[in-house]
N, C-alpha and C positions, 0 to 999 in steps of 0.2 A: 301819864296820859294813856296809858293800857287800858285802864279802866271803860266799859261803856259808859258809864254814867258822868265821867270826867270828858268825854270825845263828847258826851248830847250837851252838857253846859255848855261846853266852847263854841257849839253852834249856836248857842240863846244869845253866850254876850260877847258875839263876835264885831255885828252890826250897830249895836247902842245899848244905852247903858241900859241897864237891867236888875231889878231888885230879885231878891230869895222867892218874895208871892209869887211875882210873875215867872220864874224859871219854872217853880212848881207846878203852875198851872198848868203851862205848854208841856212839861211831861209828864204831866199827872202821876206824879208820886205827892209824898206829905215831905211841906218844908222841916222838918225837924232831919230828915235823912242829910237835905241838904248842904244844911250848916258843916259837920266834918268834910265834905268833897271842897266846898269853898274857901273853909280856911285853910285847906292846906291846897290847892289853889292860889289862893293870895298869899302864904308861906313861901311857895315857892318861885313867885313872880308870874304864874301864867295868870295871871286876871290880874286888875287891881279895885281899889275903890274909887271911883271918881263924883260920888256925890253922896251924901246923908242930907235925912231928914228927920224929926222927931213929931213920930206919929203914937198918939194917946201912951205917950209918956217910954217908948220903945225907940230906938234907934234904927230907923232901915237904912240900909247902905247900897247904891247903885252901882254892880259891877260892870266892867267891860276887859275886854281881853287886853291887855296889855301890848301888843304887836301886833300885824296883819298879820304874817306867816311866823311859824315855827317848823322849823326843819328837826327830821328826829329819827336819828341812826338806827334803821330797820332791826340792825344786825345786835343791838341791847335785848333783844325782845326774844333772839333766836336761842332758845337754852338744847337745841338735837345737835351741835355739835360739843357735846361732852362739857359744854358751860352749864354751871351751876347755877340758881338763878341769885345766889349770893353775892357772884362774879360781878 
């Protein structure tokens, strides 16, 4: 969750579910970057899939977050007091 681009998803599919096009749009990047933040995202349980469709022979998958909140120990992130960031 450090990531920017992982903190702008979880605001797209916090509220409803949410396909790859539509995330892409709203941050105007290209869905192809997408796909690795998502599936490891849904690896790790912060999103899931809650609905597919098959459009012209492709599979889209509608994400949403998984939980309202996520709590997350500030102090993982702090590497100045002499933590490694392998820690």
């Amino acid at each position: 969750m450090a990531d920017p681009m992982r903190q702008s998803i979880m605001e797209k599919v916090c509220d409803m579910p949410i396909n790859a096009k539509q995330i892409s749009a709203h941050l105007n990047i290209p869905v192809t970057k997408l796909y690795y933040h998502l599936n490891m995202m849904e690896e790790y349980g912060l999103i899931k899939v809650v609905g597919t469709r098959l459009v012209s022979g492709i599979l889209e998958k509608q994400y949403q977050s998984s939980a309202y909140t996520f709590l997350i120990n500030r102090s993982l992130f702090d590497f100045s007091k002499g933590r490694s960031k392998q820690a």
